[in-house]
C-alpha positions in Angstrom: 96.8 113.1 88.1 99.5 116.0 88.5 98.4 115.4 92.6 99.7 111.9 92.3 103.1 113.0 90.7 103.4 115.8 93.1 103.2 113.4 95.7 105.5 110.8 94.2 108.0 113.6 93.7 107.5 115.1 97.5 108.0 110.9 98.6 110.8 110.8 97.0 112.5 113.3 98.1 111.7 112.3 101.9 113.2 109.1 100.9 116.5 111.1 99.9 116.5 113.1 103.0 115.7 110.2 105.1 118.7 108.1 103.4 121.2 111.1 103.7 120.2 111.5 107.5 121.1 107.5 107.9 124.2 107.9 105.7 125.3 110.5 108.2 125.2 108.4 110.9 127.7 106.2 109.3 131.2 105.6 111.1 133.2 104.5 108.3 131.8 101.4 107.3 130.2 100.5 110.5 126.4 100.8 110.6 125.1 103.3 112.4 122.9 101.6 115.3 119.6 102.5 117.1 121.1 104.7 119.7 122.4 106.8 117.3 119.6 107.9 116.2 117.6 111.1 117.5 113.8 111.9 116.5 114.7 115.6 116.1 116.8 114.8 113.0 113.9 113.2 111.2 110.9 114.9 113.2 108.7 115.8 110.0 108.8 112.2 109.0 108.2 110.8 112.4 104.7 109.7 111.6 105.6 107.1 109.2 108.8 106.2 110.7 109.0 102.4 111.8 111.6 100.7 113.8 111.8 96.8 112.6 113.6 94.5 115.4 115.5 91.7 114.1 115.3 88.4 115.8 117.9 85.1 115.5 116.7 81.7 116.5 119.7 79.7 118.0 119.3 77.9 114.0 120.0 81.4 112.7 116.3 81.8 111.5 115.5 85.1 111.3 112.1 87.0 112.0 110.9 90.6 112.4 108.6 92.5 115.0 107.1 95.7 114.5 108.9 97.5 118.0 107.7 101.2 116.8 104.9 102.1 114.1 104.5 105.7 113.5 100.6 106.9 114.3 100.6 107.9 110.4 101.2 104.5 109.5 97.9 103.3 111.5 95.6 105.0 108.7 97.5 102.9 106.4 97.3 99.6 108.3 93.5 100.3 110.0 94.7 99.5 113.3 97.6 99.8 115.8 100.8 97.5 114.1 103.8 98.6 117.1 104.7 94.9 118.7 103.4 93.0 115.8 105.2 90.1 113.7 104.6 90.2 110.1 102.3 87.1 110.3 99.8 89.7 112.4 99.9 92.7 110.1 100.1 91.1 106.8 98.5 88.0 104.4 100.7 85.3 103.3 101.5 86.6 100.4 102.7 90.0 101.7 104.6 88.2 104.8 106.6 86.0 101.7 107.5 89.9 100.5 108.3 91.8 103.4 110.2 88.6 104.7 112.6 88.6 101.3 113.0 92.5 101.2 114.2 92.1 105.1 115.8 89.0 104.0 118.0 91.1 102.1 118.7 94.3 104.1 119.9 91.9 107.2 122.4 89.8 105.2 123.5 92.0 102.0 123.9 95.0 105.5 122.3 97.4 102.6 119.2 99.7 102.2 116.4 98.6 100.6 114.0 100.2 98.6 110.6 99.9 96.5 106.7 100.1 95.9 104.1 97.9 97.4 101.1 97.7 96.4 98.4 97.8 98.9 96.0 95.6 97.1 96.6 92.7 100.1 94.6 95.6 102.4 91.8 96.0 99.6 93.0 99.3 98.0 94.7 98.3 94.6 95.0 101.9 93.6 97.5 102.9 96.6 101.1 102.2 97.0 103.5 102.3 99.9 106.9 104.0 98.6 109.0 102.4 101.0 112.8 102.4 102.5 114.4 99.8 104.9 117.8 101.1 106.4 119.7 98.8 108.3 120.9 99.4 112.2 123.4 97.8 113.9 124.5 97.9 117.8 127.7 96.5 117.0 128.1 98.3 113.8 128.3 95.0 112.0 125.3 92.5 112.4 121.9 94.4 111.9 119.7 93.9 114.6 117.1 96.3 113.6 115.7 97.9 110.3 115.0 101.5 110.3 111.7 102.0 108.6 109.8 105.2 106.2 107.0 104.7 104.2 105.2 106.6 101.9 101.9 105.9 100.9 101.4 107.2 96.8 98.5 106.8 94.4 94.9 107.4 94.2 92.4 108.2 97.5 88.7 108.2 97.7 87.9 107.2 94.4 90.7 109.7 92.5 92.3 108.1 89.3 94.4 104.8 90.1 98.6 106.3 90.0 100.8 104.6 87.4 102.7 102.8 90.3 103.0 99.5 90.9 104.1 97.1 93.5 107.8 96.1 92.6 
């Protein structure tokens, strides 16, 4: 159990770390966008680093494709998830989530945080500790979601965590 807190605790602190690198980015209150980003300010939490691309039908529908997927994040997902929609990485019930947390980042221009439980996968007793940050190229209207993930809880067979999905 005092594993699964360390690693909550060392999480959370890459979630701060990660947030503060965004938040320097910032010009003003422009967004910062994907070109102003530069691996060797977040290189210890490359593997789990995702870049989300944000797409706009001519009706103003919005969907998402995975453009990058950390190789850290493949142990999560059991296979490669770069170029995928999340209709090919997820189930239908995990799509309707991811869809509403993204939902929000693009049109409230905000971060987005929380847990998700990876039950969907069939391992109930891990959580992804996740952060959505949004991009911009025009500072304005996100066009892509920076991703970092965390995965918490128990592993081969340890005690389930106390998290759960939010």
């Amino acid at each position: 159990m005092n594993a699964q807190l360390s690693a909550s605790a060392t999480a959370a602190r890459a979630h701060q770390e990660m947030f503060a690198y965004w938040a320097s980015l910032r010009r003003g209150a422009s967004l910062p966008s994907r070109l102003d980003l530069h691996p060797s300010g977040i290189k210890r939490m490359l593997p789990t680093v995702s870049l989300i691309d944000v797409k706009r039908d001519l009706d103003g529908a919005i969907d998402y494709r995975l453009r990058l997927a950390g190789t850290g994040l493949y142990s999560v997902y059991g296979r490669e998830i770069t170029g995928r929609t999340l209709e090919d990485v997820y189930n239908t019930a995990a799509v309707e989530y991811w869809r509403r947390e993204l939902d929000k980042v693009v049109t409230e221009r905000r971060p987005g945080v929380g847990v998700h439980s990876l039950a969907w996968k069939g391992s109930p007793h891990m959580s992804i500790l996740w952060l959505r940050l949004p991009l911009a190229s025009n500072g304005k209207d996100v066009d892509m979601i920076l991703g970092y993930d965390a995965v918490v809880g128990a592993q081969h067979g340890d005690q389930q965590s106390g998290i759960r999905a939010a």
